[in-house]
Structure formats: C-alpha cells, structure tokens
C-alpha positions, -999 to +999 in steps of 0.1 A: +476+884+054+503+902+033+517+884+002+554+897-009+578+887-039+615+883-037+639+893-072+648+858-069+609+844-077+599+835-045+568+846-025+560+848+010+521+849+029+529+862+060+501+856+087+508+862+122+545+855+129+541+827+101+550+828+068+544+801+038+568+804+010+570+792-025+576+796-061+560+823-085+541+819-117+572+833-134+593+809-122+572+780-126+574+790-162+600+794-162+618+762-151+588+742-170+578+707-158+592+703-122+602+669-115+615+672-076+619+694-047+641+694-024+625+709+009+644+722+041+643+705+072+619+710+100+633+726+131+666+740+109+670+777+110+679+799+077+690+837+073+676+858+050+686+848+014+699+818+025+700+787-001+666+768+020+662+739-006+663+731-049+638+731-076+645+706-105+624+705-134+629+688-173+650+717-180+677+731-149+675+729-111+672+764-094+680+768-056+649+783-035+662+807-012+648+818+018+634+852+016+630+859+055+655+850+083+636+820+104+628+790+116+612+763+091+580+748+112+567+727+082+571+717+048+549+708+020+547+671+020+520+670-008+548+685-031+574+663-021+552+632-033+540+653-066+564+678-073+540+688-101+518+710-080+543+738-082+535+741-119+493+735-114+486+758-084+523+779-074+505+805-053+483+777-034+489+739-033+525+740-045+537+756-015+570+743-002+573+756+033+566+779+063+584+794+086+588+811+119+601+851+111+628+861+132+629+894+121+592+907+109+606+943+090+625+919+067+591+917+052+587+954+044+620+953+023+602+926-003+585+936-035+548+943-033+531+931-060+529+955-083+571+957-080+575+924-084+555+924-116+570+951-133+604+934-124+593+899-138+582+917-170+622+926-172+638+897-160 
C-alpha cells in the first residue's frame, strides 16, 4: 500500500488499482468540527482534480477534490451518518471514498509524505 498527499489536503491509499481517499489531519484542523459531507456518487466518473464532493464544518465548507482520475466504487456511509469521524480518525474511519484509478502514474506526481508535511507546515 502507498499513502500520498495532495496540496489541496487530501490523501489517497492506493492498493491494487483501488484507492481510498479522504481528508488530512491538517485539514480536519483546519475546518474544525465537521458537521456534513457531501460524498460523490457511486458508479460516476471524476478527472484528476475534479470537485468529487464538500466538507462543511462549524466554520466554512471546503470542496474535496479528487486527487486521481477514476471511477468512485464506494463511499463512506459511516461518515455520511456521523460526519464527525473525519475529525476523530481522518487517516482511518473518516474516509470518504474509493475509487477505481484510471491512470495509475497520476499517483507518482502526489506528495510523499515527507513533501506533504513540509508543505502543510507552510500553508
């Protein structure tokens, strides 16, 4: 499994062709308490850095982009009924969807890690 960060505070697990995507830490923060989520559809196909769906919290709303082109195979139904786990567990039970690459090397142009977090430390 590979994890990679977008400049727009996403992240992406990519295993096998699938990859789950969600918020970071940073944004979580962020936005504060998030209040509702609106997730893509299933079966509706995004490029890369498309608009996929909306984060609202107690203080703005933030589109989620999509950081990979593809096909969205399932969303996070937990997350829709308690948008809160964004803010308790972003990296694991607040994911908000996964989706079907269309183009893997879109990956390999994402932030590792340690790029992402010296470009959160800016931002």
């Amino acid at each position: 499994m590979i994890t990679k960060y977008t400049e727009d505070h996403e992240w992406i697990t990519v295993d096998g062709g699938i990859a789950t995507v969600g918020i970071t830490p940073h944004a979580q923060d962020a936005l504060g308490d998030v209040v509702f989520v609106d997730l893509p559809e299933v079966g509706k196909t995004f490029a890369q850095k498309d608009v996929a769906g909306v984060v609202e919290s107690v203080k703005a709303a933030a589109d989620i982009y999509m950081p990979i082109s593809g096909e969205v195979v399932e969303v996070n139904e937990a997350l829709r009924k308690d948008p809160s786990l964004a803010n308790s567990d972003p990296l694991g039970a607040g994911w908000f969807f996964k989706v079907k690459l269309s183009d893997v090397s879109q990956v390999d142009a994402l932030l590792d890690e340690t790029a992402y977090t010296a470009f959160s430390a800016n931002a």
